[in-house]
C-alpha positions as a LaTeX table, in Angstrom:
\begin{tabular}{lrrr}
\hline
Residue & $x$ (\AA) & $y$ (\AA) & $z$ (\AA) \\
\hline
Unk1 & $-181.72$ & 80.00 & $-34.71$ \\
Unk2 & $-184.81$ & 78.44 & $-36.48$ \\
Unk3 & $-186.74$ & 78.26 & $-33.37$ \\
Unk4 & $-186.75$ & 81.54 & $-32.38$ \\
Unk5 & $-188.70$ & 83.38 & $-35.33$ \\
Unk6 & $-190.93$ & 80.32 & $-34.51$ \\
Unk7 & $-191.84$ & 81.06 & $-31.32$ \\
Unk8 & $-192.05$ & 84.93 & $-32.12$ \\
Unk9 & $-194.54$ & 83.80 & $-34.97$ \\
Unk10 & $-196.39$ & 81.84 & $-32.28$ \\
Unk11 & $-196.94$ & 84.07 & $-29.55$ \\
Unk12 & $-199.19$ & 87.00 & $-31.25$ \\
Unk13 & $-201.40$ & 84.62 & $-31.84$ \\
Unk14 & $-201.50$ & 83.30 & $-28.47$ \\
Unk15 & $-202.13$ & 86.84 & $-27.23$ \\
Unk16 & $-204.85$ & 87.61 & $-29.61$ \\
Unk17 & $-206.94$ & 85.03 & $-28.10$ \\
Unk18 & $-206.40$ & 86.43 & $-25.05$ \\
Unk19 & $-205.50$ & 89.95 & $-25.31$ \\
Unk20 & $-208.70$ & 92.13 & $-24.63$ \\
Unk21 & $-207.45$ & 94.86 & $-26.79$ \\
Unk22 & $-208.30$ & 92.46 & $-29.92$ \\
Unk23 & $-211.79$ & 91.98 & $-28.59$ \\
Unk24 & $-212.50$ & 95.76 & $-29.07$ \\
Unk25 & $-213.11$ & 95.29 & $-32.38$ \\
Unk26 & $-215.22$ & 92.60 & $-32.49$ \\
Unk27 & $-217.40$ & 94.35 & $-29.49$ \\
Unk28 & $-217.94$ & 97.42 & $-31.95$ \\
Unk29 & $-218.27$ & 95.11 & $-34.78$ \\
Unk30 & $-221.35$ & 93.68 & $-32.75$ \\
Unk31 & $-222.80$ & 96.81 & $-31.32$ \\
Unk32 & $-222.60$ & 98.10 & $-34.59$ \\
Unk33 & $-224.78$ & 95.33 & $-35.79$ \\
Unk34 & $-227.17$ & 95.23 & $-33.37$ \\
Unk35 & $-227.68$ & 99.52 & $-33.54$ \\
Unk36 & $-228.19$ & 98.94 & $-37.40$ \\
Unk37 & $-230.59$ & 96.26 & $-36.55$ \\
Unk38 & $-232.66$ & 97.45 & $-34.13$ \\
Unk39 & $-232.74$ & 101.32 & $-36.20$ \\
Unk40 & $-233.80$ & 99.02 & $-39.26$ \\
Unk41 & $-236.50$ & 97.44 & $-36.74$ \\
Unk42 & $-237.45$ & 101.06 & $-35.79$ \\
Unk43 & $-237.98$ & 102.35 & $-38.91$ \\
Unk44 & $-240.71$ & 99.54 & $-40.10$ \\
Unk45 & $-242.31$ & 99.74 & $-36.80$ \\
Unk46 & $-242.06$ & 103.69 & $-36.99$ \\
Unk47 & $-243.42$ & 103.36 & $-40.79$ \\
Unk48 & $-246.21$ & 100.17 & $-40.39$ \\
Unk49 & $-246.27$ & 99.14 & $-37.02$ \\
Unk50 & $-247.02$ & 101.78 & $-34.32$ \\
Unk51 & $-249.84$ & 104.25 & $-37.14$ \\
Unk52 & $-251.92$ & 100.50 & $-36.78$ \\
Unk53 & $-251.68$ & 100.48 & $-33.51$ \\
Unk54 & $-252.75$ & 104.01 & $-32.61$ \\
Unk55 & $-255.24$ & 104.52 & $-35.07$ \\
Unk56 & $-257.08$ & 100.47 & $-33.35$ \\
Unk57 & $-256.36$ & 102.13 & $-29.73$ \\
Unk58 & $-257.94$ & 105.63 & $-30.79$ \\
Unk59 & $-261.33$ & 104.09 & $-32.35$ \\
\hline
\end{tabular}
């Protein structure tokens, strides 16, 4: 009887490193970060960047 709830206990863990359903969150996690990133990157080069750029290629 002890080992049972042991070996429950033991195999959602197993599955989580498997499981692709647990991955989903981590994937969004990361796409989240890198769309937060990148708009943060946009907004300096919108802001500094690209005005510097257009006004050297226009002269």
């Amino acid at each position: 009887m002890d080992e049972t709830p042991r070996e429950h206990e033991e195999l959602p863990i197993e599955f989580q490193r498997w499981a692709p359903w647990t991955w989903d969150h981590s994937l969004l996690a990361a796409l989240a970060y890198v769309m937060c990133y990148l708009g943060f990157l946009g907004i300096i080069l919108g802001r500094h960047v690209w005005p510097i750029i257009i006004a050297r290629i226009s002269n």
